[in-house]
Structure formats: C-alpha cells, structure tokens
C-alpha positions in Angstrom: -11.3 -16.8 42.0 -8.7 -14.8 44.0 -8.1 -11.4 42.8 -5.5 -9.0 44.4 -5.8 -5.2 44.2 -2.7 -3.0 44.9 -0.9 0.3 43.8 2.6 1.4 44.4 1.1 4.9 45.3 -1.8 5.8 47.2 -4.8 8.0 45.6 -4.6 5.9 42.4 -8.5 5.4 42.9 -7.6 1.4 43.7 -10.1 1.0 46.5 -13.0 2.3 45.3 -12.7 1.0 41.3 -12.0 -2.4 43.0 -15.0 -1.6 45.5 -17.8 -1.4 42.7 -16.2 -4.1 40.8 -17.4 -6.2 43.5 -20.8 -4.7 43.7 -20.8 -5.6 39.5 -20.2 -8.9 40.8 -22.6 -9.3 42.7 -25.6 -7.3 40.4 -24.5 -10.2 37.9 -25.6 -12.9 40.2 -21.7 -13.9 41.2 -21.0 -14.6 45.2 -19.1 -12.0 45.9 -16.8 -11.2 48.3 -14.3 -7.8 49.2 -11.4 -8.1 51.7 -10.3 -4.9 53.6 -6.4 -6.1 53.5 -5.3 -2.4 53.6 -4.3 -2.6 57.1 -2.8 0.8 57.8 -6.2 2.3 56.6 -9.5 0.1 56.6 -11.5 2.3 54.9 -13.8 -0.2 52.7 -16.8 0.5 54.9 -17.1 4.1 54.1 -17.3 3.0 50.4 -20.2 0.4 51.2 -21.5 2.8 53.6 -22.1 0.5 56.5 -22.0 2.8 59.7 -20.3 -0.1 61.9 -17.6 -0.5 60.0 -16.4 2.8 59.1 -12.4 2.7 59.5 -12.9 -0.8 60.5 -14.9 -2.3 62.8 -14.7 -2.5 66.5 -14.1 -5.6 67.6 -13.8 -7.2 71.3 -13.7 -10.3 73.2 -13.3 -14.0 72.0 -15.2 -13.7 68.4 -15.7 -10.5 67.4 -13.5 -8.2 65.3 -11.7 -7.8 61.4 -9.0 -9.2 60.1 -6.6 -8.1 62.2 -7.6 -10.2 64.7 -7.9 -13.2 63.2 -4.8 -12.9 61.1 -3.0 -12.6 64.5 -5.0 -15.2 66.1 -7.2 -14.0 68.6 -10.3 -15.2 66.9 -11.2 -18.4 65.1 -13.1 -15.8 62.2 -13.0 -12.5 61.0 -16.5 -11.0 61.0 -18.7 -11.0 57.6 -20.8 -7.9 57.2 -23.9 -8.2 54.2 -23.4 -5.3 52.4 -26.9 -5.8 50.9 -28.3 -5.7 54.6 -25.9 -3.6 56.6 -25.7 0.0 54.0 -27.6 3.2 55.0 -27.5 3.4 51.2 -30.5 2.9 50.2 -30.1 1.8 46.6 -28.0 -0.7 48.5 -30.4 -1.9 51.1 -32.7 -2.7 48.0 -31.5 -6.0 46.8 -31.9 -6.1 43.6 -33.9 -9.7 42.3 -31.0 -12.1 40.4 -28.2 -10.4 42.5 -25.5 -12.3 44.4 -24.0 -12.2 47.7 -22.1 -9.3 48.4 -20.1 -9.1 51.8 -17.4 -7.1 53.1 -14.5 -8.5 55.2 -13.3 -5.7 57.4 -10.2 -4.0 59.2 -9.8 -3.6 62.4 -10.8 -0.1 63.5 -7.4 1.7 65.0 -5.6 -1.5 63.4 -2.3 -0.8 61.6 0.6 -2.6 59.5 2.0 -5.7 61.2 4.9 -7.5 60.7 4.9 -11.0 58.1 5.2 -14.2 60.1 4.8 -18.3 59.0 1.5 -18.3 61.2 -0.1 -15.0 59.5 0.1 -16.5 56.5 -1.3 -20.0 57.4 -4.1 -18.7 58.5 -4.6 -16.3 55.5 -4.2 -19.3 53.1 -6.8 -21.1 55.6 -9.2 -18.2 55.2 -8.9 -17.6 51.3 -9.6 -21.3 50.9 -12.8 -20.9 53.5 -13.7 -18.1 50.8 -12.8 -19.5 47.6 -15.4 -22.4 48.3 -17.9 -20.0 48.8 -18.0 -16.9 46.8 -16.9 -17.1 42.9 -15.3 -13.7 43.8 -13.0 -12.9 46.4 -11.0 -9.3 45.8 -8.6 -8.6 48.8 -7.6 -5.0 48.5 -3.8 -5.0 49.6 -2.1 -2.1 51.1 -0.1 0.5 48.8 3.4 -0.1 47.5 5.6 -3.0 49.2 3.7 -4.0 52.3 3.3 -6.8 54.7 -0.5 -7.7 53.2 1.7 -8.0 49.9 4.1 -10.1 51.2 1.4 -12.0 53.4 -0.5 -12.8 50.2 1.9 -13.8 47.7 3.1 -16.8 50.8 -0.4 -17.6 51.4 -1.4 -18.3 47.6 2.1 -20.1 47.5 1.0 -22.8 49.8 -0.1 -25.9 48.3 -4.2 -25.8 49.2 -4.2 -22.6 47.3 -1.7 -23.7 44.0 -4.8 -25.1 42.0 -7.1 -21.6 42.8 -6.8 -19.0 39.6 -5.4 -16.1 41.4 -5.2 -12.8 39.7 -3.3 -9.9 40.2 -4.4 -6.0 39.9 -2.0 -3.3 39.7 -3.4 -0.1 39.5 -2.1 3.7 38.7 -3.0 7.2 37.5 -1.7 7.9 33.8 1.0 10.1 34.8 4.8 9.2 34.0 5.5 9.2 38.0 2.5 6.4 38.2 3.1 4.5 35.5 6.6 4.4 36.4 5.8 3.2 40.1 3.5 0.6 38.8 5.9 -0.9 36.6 8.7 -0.8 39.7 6.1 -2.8 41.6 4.9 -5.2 39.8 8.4 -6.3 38.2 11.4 -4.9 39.8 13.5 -6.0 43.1 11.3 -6.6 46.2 8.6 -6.1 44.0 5.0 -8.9 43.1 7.0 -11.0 40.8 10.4 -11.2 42.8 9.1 -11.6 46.2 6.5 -14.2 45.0 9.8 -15.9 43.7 10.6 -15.9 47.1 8.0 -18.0 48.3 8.0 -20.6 45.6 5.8 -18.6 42.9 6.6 -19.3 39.2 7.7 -15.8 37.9 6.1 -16.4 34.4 3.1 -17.8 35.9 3.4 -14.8 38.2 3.7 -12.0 35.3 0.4 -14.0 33.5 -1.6 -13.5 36.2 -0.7 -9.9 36.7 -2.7 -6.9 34.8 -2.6 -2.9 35.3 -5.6 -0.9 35.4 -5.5 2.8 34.5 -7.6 5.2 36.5 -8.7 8.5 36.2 -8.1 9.0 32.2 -9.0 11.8 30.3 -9.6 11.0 26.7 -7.3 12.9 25.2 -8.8 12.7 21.8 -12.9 12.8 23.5 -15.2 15.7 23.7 -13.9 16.2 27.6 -11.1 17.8 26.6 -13.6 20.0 23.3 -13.6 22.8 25.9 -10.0 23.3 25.7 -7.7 25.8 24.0 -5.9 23.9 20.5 -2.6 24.2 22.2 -3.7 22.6 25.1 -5.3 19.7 23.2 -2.3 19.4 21.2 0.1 19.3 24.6 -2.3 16.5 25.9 -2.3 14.2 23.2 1.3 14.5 22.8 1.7 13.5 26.7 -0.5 10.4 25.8 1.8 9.1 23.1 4.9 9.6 25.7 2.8 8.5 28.0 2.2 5.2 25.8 5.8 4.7 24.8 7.2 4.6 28.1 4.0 2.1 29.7 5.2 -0.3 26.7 8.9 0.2 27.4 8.1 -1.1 31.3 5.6 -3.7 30.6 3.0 -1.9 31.7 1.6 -1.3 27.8 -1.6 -2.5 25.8 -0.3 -6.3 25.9 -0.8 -6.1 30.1 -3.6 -3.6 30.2 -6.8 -4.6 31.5 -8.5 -1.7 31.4 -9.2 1.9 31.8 -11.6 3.9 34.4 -12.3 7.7 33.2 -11.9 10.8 35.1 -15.3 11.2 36.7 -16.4 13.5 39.4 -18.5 11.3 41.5 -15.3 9.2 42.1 -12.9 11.9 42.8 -15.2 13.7 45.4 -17.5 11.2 46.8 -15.6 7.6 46.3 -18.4 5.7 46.7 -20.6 2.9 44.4 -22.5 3.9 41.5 -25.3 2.6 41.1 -27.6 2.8 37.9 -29.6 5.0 39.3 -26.7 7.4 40.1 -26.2 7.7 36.3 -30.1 7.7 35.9 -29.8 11.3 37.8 -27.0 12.2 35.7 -24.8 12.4 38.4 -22.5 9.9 37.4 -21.1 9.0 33.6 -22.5 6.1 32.2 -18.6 5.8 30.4 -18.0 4.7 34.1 -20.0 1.9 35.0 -19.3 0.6 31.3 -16.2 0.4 32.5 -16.6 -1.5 35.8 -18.8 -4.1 34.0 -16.3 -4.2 31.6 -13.7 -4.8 34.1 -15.7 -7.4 35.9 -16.1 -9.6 33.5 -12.5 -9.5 32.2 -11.4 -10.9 35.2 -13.5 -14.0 34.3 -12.7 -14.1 30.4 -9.7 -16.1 29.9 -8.8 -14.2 26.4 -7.8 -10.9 28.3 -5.0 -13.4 30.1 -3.9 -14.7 27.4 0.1 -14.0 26.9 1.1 -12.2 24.1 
C-alpha cells in the first residue's frame, strides 16, 4: 500500500504524526517503509534520530545520496537507512521481537524543490513499484500545499504499473477555520489532489475515495484538558467546535472523510519525535496519543473507514 501524506500549511504536525505511524507499522510486524518527499526540507531523520541523515543525507559520487538524486537521475537507487539500526535512540536501537522493517528513504541534504518533468515521474513510478513489492507500507511524506512532489506523485501513481496498487491519500490540518479551510482548498478545489490528478488520467471519484483528512493537535473541547478553564472560556470553545464542525462538513472535510484525530500533546509540540511506550510509561507522553497512532495505522488497512458514504 501507497499512502501519501500532505498539508496545505506547514506546522499541521503532518510529518511527525505520519512519522510514528510508520514506526506503529512496523511494532505490528508490517514492512514498513517512510519516504522523505518533502524536498524543500528533509527533515525525517531528525524524527528517527539517525545522525547521518539529519536534513538529509550527504550524498556523493555514482551511488550514494537521497532522493533527490535518484529522482533526477544521477544514481540507479536512493539510499535505504534501517531505522532499527541507524537511531541513537535507544528505545529504537532495541528491536523489539515480532516487529517489522522499518526504513527511512531520505532527502538530499541542501536539496530543494525541483521542477516536474516525464522522466522524474518514470522513475518515481519505478521506485514505488520497487517498494510496493517489498514493504506492506510505503508513506511518502509530500511537501506542503501545491508542490512539485504533489504533482510528481499523482503522475507516477497514474501510470499503468502502479493503477492496480491501493494508494491512499492523507490530508492533514490543525482544527482552526484557516486550516480546515486550506485543507479543503487542497484536496478539492482548482490545481488542487483531485483536479490535477484529473490531469494525469486519475478518476476524480476514485480520487476523492481514496482521500481522508486527519485532524491534529485537538483539544477536547468537552475533556478534562480544558477542567482547568474559566466557564466562559469552556463555553467559547465548545461553541468554536460546533462552527468549527459545520463549516469541515460544508467543504467535505466533515465526519464522512475524517480518518482521525491526534490530541494536543506536549511531547509532539516541543520535541516532534516517536513515542514509544516507554515514553508514556514515564508519563511523559499521553497514552490518548499513541491510541491514536495505532488507531490510525490500522485504519489505513481497514477497508470500512474507506467506504463512501
């Protein structure tokens, strides 16, 4: 499975929620594999911590180097890294027993945003078909809003190696009216997923089907996280998540194409970086949170939460 991760904004929390969904992958036993297709900012191995691969990784010569290079040619592969073997984490270096494969994909350290072209794309269908035969997970994590890794995506899944693969499609943003807003302008209005994928011979229904937003950083407006608050306050919030909730269902972006919902939780906002069970163990992390990466996971696999409504 092919699963696509973007956000019309930046700081929606995409990389790193899509980041330990792979790492849930993996603890279940799945192959799993994450792309750093955020070209303009390779960040993915700061989130793994793997010290060779912070901001992408370096690269030289006839083999070695991310996926800028191979995307442009000047290598036959991009270069795998085993997350399991290559983090200075060490609730990471300690494999746990019945857990998958978990391997990062990286940028190209200094790389940056490059134009679309017929060959890019051939060789990015080539790769996710390399992929798709061996991991039963492969999230790419796209660049922000309408960028070239969208565009060079949505004609490499086009092709007709990759029409048979269940490709999914993440859209992720803040619960804010300016996000929600955004997310809906990307995923369904002119230039955006469904109209460029048009483009390149995509189904639009089949498009829209595949496609599913993802709320991050929620505050329960109704939980005990808000108890603290003044009755005003808690009043003004909960009226804000009814608005809030009207206008996601007036742009499609409502309960019938919501996948799911990641809580507000320190550890994310300060550190963004994996959590492991130990990390909610020491009560630094909420439990709420990794319910709902698992959760999350294994949506993606349960046919049910893509069915059309």
């Amino acid at each position: 499975m092919l699963v696509f991760v973007t956000s019309h904004k930046g700081g929606t929390g995409r990389s790193v929620t899509a980041a330990n969904i792979a790492y849930r992958s993996a603890l279940s036993g799945r192959p799993t594999c994450y792309l750093d297709y955020d070209f303009g900012s390779p960040t993915a191995g700061i989130t793994f911590q793997i010290p060779q691969a912070v901001n992408g990784v370096e690269g030289a010569g006839p083999n070695g180097g991310g996926l800028h290079r191979y995307l442009r040619g000047e290598i036959p592969s991009p270069e795998q890294l085993d997350v399991w073997g290559t983090s200075e984490r060490a609730s990471l270096r300690q494999r746990p027993i019945g857990s998958g494969p978990l391997v990062l994909l990286p940028g190209q350290r200094n790389g940056s945003e490059f134009g679309f072209t017929n060959d890019i794309a051939k060789r990015c269908a080539e790769l996710f078909l390399r992929l798709e035969e061996e991991f039963d997970l492969t999230l790419v994590d796209l660049s922000a809003g309408r960028s070239y890794a969208s565009q060079i995506a949505l004609a490499a899944t086009a092709t007709s190696t990759l029409r048979k693969v269940a490709v999914r499609w993440l859209v992720f943003h803040r619960w804010t009216p300016q996000h929600v807003t955004a997310a809906a302008d990307l995923a369904f209005e002119a230039g955006g997923i469904v109209a460029m994928g048009k483009e390149y011979g995509h189904e639009p229904d089949r498009l829209r089907e595949s496609l599913r937003f993802i709320r991050t950083a929620v505050i329960d407006s109704r939980g005990p996280e808000v108890g603290h608050l003044g009755l005003a306050q808690q009043a003004f919030l909960r009226k804000c998540d009814t608005e809030l909730s009207e206008l996601a269902r007036r742009r499609g972006v409502g309960r019938t194409t919501l996948l799911g919902e990641v809580p507000l939780d320190p550890l994310l906002q300060w550190r963004e970086q994996l959590i492991s069970d130990h990390d909610v163990q020491s009560k630094i992390a909420n439990v709420k949170t990794v319910d709902a990466f698992v959760d999350l996971t294994e949506k993606l696999f349960d046919e049910t939460a893509w069915d059309t409504a």
